[in-house]
N, C-alpha and C positions, 0 to 999 in steps of 0.2 A: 655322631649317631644319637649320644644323649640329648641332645639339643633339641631335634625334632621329635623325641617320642613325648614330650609334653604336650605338640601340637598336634599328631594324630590323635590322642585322644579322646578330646571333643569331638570331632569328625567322626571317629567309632561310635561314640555316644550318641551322636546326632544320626546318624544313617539307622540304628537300630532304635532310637523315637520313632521315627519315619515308618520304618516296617510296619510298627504295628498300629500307622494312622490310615492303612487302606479299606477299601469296600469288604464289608462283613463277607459269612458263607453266607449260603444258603438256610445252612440249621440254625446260624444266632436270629438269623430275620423271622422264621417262622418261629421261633422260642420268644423274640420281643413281640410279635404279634399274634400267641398264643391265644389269648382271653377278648380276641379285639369283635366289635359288635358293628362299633360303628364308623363313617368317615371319620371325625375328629378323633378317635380312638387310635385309628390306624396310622393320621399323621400324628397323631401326638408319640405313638410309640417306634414309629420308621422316619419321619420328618420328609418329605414331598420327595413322589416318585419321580424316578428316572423317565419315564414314559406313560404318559395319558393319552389311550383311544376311547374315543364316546361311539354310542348308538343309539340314540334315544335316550333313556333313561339309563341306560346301563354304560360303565365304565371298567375298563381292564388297566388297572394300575400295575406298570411294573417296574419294580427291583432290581438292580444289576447286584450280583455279589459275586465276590473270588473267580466260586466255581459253579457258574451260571447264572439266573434269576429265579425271582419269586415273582407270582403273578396273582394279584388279587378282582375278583370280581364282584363290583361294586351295584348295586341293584339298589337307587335314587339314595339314601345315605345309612343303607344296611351291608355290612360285607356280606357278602353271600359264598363264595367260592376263595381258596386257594389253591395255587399249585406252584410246585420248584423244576424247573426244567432246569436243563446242560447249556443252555443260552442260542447263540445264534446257532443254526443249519449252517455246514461249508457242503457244497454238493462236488 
C-alpha cells in the first residue's frame, strides 16, 4: 500500500491543476471586460469569442462560461451592449 501512495499523488495534484484550467463564470467575464470600450479592448481582455454572428455593421460576440454565456454587442468597433444569459434553451 505504501508503494503506491507516492504515485497517486501526482495524479491528485494534476487533476486539481486541471479543475481550475476551465471556462470562467459568467461574473469573472463581465469583471475582465468591465472598462472595455472597444473591439481590441474586448479581445485583449477575453482573447476571441466562442461565437461571431454579423449583420451588417453590427456583431454579437459570444462567451461560453461555467454557468452560461456573456454576449457582447458590437456596433463597427465600439462595444455597445452586454449581457449574461443561462446558455442554451432545452425546450
Amino acid at each position: 500500500m505504501s508503494a503506491r501512495f507516492p504515485a497517486i499523488v501526482p495524479c491528485i495534484a494534476l487533476a486539481l491543476l486541471l479543475a481550475g484550467c476551465g471556462p470562467s463564470t459568467k461574473e469573472d467575464l463581465l469583471a475582465k471586460a468591465k472598462d472595455v470600450k472597444t473591439r481590441v479592448q474586448l479581445e485583449k481582455a477575453l482573447g476571441k469569442a466562442d461565437d461571431v454572428s454579423k449583420l451588417g455593421p453590427v456583431e454579437k460576440w459570444t462567451y461560453k462560461a461555467k454557468n452560461g454565456q456573456v454576449v457582447f454587442v458590437l456596433l463597427g468597433d465600439t462595444v455597445t451592449v452586454e449581457a449574461a444569459g443561462a446558455g442554451d434553451k432545452k425546450n
